[in-house]
DOTOR-755621 format. One line per field, with one value per residue (C-alpha): x, y, z; chain; residue number from 1. Coordinates in nm, 4 decimals. Each point is the difference from the previous one (the first is absolute). Last residue first. Layout:
px: c(X	...) .
py: c(Y	...) .
pz: c(Z	...) .
unit: c(A	...) .
pos: c(NUM	...) .
This chain:
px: c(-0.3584	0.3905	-0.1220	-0.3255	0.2426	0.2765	-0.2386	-0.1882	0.3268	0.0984	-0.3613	0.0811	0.3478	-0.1737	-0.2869	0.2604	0.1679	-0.3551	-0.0425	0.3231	-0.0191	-0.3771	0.1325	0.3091	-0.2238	-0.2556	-0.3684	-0.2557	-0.3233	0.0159	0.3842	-0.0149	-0.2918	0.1795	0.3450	-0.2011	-0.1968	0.2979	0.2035	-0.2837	-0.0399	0.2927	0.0470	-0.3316	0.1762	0.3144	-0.2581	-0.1241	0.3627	0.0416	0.3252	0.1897	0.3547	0.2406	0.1424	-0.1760	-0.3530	-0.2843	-0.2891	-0.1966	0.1767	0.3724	-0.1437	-0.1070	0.2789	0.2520	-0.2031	-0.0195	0.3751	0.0569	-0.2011	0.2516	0.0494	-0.2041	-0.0122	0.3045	0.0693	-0.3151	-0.2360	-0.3428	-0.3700	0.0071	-0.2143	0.1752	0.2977	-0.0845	-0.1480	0.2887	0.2740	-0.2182	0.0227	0.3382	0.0102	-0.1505	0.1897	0.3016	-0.1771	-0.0478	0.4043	0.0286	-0.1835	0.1343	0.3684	-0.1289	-0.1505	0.3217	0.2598	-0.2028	-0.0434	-0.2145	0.0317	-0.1071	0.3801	-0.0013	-0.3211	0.1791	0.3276	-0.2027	-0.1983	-0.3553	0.0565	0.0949	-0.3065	-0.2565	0.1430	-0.0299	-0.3720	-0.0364	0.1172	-0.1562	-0.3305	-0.2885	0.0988	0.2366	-0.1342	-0.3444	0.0925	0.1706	-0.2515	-0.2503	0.2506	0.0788	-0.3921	-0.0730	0.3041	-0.1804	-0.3181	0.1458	0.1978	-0.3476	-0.0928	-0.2971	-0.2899	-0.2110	-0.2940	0.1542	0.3883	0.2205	0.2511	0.3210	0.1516	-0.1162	0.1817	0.2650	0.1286	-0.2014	0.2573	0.3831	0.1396	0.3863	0.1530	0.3691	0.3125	0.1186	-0.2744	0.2529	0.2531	-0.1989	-0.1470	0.3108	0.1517	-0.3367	0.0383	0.3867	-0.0923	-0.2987	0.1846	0.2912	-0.2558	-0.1145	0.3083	0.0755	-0.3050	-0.0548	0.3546	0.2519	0.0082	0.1515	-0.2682	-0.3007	0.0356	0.1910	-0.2695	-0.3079	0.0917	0.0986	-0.3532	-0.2000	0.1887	-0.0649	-0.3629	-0.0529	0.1694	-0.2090	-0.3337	0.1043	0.0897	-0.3173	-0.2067	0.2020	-0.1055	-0.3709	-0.0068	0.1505	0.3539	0.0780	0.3148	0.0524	-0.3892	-0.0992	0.3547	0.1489	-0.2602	-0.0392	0.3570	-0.0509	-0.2670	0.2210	0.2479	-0.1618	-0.1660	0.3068	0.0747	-0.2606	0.0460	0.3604	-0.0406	-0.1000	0.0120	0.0937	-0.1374	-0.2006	-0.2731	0.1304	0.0359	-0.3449	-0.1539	0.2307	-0.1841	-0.3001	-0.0006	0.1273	-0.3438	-0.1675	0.2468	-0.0960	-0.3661	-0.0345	-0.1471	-0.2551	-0.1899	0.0984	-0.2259	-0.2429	-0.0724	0.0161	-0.1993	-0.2807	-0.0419	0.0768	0.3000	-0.2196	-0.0915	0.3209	0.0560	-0.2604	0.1063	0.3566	-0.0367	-0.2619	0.2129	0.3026	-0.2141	-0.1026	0.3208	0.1539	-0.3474	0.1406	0.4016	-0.1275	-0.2674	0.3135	0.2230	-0.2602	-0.0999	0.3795	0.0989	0.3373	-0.1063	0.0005	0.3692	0.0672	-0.1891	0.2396	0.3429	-0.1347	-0.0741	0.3307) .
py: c(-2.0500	0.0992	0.1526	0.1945	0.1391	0.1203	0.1494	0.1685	0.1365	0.1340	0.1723	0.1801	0.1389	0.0900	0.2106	0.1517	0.1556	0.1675	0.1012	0.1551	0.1728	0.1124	0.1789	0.1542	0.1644	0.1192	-0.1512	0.2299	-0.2898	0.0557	-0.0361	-0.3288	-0.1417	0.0794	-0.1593	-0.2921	-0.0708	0.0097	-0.2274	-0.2512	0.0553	-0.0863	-0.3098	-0.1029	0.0150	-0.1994	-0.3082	0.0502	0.0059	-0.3289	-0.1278	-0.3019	-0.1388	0.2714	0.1050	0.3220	-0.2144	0.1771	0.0236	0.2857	0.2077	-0.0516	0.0607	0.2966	0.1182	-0.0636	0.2324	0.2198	0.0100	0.0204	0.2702	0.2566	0.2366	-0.1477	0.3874	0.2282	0.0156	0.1598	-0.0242	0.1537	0.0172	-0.2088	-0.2665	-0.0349	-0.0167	-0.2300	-0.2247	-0.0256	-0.0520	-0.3127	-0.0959	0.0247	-0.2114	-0.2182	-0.0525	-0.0102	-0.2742	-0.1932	-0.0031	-0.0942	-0.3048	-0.1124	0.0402	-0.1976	-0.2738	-0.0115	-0.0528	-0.2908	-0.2071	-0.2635	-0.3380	-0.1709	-0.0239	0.3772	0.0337	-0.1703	0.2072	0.2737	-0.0061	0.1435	0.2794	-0.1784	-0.2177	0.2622	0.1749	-0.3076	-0.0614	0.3694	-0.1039	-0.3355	0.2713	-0.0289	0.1103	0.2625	0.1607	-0.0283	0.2015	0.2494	0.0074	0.1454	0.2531	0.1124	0.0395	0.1676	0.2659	0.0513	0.0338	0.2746	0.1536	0.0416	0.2168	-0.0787	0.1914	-0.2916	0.1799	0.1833	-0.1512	0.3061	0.1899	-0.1688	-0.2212	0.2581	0.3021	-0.1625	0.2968	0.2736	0.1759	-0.1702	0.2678	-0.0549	-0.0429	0.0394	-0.1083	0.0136	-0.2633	-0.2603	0.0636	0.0216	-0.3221	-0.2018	0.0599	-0.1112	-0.2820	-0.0760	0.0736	-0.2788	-0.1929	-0.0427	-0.1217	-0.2193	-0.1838	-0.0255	-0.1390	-0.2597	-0.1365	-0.0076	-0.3684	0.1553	-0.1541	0.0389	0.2974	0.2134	-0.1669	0.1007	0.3244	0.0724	-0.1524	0.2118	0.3360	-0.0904	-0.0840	0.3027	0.2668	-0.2050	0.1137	0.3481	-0.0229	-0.1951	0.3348	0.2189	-0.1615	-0.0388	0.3597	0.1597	0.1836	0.3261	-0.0471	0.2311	-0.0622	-0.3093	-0.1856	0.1528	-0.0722	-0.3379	-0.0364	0.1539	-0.2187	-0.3077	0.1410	0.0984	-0.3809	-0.1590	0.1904	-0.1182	-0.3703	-0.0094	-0.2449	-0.2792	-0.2992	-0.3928	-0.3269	-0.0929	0.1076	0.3445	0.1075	-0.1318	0.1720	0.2672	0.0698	-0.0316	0.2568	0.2923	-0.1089	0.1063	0.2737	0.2083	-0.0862	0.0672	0.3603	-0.0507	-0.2375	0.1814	0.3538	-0.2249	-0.1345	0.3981	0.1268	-0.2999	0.1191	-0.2305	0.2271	0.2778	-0.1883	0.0806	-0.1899	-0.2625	-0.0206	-0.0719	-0.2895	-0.1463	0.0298	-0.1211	-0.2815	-0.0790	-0.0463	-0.1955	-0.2100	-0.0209	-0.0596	-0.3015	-0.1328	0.0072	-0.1719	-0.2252	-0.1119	-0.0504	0.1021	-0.0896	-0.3055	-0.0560	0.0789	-0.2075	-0.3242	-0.0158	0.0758	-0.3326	-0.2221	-0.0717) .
pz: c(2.0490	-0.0932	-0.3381	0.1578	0.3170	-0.2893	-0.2284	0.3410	0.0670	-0.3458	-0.0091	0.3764	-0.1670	-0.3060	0.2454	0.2446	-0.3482	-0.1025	0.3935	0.0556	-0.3708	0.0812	0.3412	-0.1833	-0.2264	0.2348	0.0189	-0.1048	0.0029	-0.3921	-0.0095	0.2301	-0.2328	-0.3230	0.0862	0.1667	-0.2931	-0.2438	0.2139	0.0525	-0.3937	-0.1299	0.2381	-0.1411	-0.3292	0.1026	0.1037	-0.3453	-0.1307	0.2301	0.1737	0.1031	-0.1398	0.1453	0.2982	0.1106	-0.0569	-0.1585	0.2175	-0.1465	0.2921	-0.1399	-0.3321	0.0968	0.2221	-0.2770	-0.2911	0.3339	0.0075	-0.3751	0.0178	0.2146	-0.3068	-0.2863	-0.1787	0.0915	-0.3738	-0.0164	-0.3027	-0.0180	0.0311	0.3559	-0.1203	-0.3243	0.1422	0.2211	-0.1989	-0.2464	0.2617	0.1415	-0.3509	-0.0149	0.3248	-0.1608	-0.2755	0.2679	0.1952	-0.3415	-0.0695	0.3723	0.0047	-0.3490	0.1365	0.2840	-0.2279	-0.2350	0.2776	0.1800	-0.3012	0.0931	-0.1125	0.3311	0.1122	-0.0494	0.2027	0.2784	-0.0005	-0.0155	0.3026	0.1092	-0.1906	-0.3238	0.0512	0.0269	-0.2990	-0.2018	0.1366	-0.1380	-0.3287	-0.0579	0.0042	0.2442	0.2951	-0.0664	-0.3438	0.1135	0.3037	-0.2166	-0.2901	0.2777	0.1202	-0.3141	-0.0465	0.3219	-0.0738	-0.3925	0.2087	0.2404	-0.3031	-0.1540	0.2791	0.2323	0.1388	-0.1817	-0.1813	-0.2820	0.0274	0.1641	-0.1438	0.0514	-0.2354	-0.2932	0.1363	-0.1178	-0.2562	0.1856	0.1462	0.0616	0.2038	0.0721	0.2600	0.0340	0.1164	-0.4095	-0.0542	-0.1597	0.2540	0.2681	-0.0787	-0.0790	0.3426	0.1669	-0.2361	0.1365	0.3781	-0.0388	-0.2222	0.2488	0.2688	-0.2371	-0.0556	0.3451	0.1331	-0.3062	0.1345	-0.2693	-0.1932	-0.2817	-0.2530	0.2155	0.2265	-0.3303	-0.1909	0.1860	0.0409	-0.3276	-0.1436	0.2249	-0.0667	-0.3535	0.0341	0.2192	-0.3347	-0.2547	0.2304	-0.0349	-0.3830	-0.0398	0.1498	-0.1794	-0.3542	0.0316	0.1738	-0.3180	0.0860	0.0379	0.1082	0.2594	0.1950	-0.0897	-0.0967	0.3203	0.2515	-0.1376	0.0915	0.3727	0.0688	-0.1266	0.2078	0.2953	-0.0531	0.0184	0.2866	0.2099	-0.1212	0.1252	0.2432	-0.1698	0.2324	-0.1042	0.1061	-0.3098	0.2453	0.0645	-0.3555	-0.1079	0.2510	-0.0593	-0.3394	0.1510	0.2380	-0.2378	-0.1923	0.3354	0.1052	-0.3405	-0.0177	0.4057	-0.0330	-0.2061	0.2259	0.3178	-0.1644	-0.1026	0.3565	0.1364	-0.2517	0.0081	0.4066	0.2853	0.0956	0.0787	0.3053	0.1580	0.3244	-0.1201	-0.3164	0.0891	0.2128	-0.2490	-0.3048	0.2006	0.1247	-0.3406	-0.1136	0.2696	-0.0724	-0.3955	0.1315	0.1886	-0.2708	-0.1792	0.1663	0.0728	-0.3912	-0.0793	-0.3352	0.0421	0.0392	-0.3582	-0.0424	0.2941	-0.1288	-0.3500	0.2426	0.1998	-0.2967	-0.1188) .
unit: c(A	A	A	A	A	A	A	A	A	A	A	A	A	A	A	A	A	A	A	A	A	A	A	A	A	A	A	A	A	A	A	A	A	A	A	A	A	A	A	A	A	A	A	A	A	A	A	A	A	A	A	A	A	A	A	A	A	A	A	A	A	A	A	A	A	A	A	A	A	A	A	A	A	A	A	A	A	A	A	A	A	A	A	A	A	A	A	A	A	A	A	A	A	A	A	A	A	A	A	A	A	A	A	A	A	A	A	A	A	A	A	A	A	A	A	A	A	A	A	A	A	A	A	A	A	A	A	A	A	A	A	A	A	A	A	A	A	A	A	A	A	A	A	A	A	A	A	A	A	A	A	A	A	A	A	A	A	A	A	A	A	A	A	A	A	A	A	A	A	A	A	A	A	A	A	A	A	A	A	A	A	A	A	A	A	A	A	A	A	A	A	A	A	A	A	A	A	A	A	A	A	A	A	A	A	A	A	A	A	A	A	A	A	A	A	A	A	A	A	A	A	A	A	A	A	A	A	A	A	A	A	A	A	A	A	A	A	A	A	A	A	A	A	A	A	A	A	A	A	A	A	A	A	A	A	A	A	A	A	A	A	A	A	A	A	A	A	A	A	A	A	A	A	A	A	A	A	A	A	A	A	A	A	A	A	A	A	A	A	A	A	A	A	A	A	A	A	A	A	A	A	A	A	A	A	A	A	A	A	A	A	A	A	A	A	A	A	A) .
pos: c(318	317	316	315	314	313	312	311	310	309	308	307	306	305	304	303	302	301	300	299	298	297	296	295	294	293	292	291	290	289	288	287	286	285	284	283	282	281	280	279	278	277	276	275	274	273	272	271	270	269	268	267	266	265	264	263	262	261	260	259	258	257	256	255	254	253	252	251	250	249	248	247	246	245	244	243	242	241	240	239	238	237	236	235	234	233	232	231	230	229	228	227	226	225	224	223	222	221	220	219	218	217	216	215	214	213	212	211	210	209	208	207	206	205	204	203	202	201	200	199	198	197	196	195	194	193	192	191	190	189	188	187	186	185	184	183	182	181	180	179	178	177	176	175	174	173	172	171	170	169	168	167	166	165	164	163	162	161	160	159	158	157	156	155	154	153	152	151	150	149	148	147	146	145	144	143	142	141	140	139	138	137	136	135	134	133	132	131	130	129	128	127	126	125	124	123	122	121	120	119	118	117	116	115	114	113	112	111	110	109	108	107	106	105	104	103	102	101	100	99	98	97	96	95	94	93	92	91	90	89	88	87	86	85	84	83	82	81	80	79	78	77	76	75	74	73	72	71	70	69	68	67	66	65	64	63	62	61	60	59	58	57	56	55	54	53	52	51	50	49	48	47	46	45	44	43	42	41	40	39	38	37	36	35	34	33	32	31	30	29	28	27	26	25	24	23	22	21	20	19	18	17	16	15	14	13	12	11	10	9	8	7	6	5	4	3	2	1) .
């Protein structure tokens, strides 16, 4: 009884991160010293408000991953909810406060069918998802008629700077998620429920745990999020492209992978996912700064998740 209740604390584990924070700092270091430019307040603030939409896409498959399931179909999900706020901003002519909910609606329900297609059929998170992701992508040229469309100054408000921080609201709003994350999974009854479905369901079930409900309530908040993440972006960007979230379910992955989630379930950490965030972020922007080729940062990116599974494996068997 106690075991699932420890795991969902230690998922905040004090060396994992003090690992990922001096993996950190030696990317900062690296990196400043072959391009000193990249010590400037620009070049920080410019990371910081570019991870809002990966960060909060993070923590949703977190959640996902330790309940022992995977989302693959977040990208799309958030072409679609992109592309839907898109439409109700731009061709609708709808009021802000009513798009934005719309786009956010569009996630939860992607979420909740997900979840209970894996749950209730008992279909393989993997396979379910990876029909989403063709089925949203689907959805999103459909709704956006293949294109993009110009959203203005309707959400200009997430990005323009805070006076004295460099930083974008949606950076705060993406720190604040991330916050109620972590508090969510290690100090709620529901994120030592999700620590126990993912570290066996037959067990939790015998403890009074409903394994079908907790997944489906994992994946219904990973596809709010992932509106979200949809959101940022395309308010970042100025506009909605129903090629938006292509390839971001794999970094959403790689993050949590390198925050020391486990592939299998019942261990994780959405600050732990957050560092992840940021080592990729950091890299990205010090192997562009230093002129490193596009094939030559993918190598390195993908050598990097690879070398973070390892050292999770080498830290579990010691």
């Amino acid at each position: 009884m106690m075991r699932p209740e420890k795991s969902a604390i230690s998922g905040f584990s004090l060396g994992q991160v003090g690992g990922l924070l001096l993996v950190l700092a030696l990317l900062v270091i690296g990196f400043g010293t072959l391009q000193p430019r990249f010590f400037s307040t620009q070049t920080l603030a410019l990371v910081g408000n570019q991870v809002p939409d990966l960060a909060v896409l993070a923590c949703g498959m977190t959640l996902v991953m330790i309940a022992g399931g995977i989302d693959l179909s977040v990208g799309s999900v958030v072409g679609l909810s992109t592309a839907v706020l898109g439409w109700a901003l731009a061709a609708g002519h709808w009021p802000v406060w009513l798009a934005v909910p719309a786009a956010l609606a569009v996630g939860l329900i992607c979420g909740l069918l997900n979840g209970s297609l894996s749950a209730l059929a008992g279909i393989p998170s993997f396979i379910v998802t990876l029909g989403m992701l063709e089925a949203a992508r689907g959805a999103a040229y459909l709704v956006s008629e293949s294109q993009t469309r110009y959203l203005g100054t309707d959400l200009d408000a997430l990005i323009l700077p805070l006076p004295g921080l460099h930083l974008s609201p949606s950076t705060i709003l993406a720190v604040l998620v991330i916050v109620a994350g972590q508090a969510l999974l290690a100090c709620t009854a529901f994120g030592r429920r999700l620590v126990a479905v993912g570290e066996n369901d037959q067990a939790a079930w015998r403890m009074g745990v409903n394994p079908k409900t907790t997944r489906i309530i994992a994946f219904a908040l990973c596809g709010l999020l992932s509106g979200l993440a949809g959101l940022f972006q395309a308010a970042r960007l100025g506009s909605a492209d129903p090629n938006a979230g292509i390839g971001m379910e794999l970094g959403a992955i790689a993050a949590v992978v390198i925050g020391g989630a486990s592939p299998s379930g019942g261990r994780g950490s959405v600050l732990g996912s957050l560092l992840g965030v940021l080592v990729i972020a950091v890299l990205q922007t010090g192997l562009a700064q230093v002129g490193a080729a596009d094939p030559l940062k993918r190598i390195i990116t993908g050598a990097v998740i690879v070398l973070a599974v390892l050292a999770d494996a080498w830290r579990r068997r010691r």
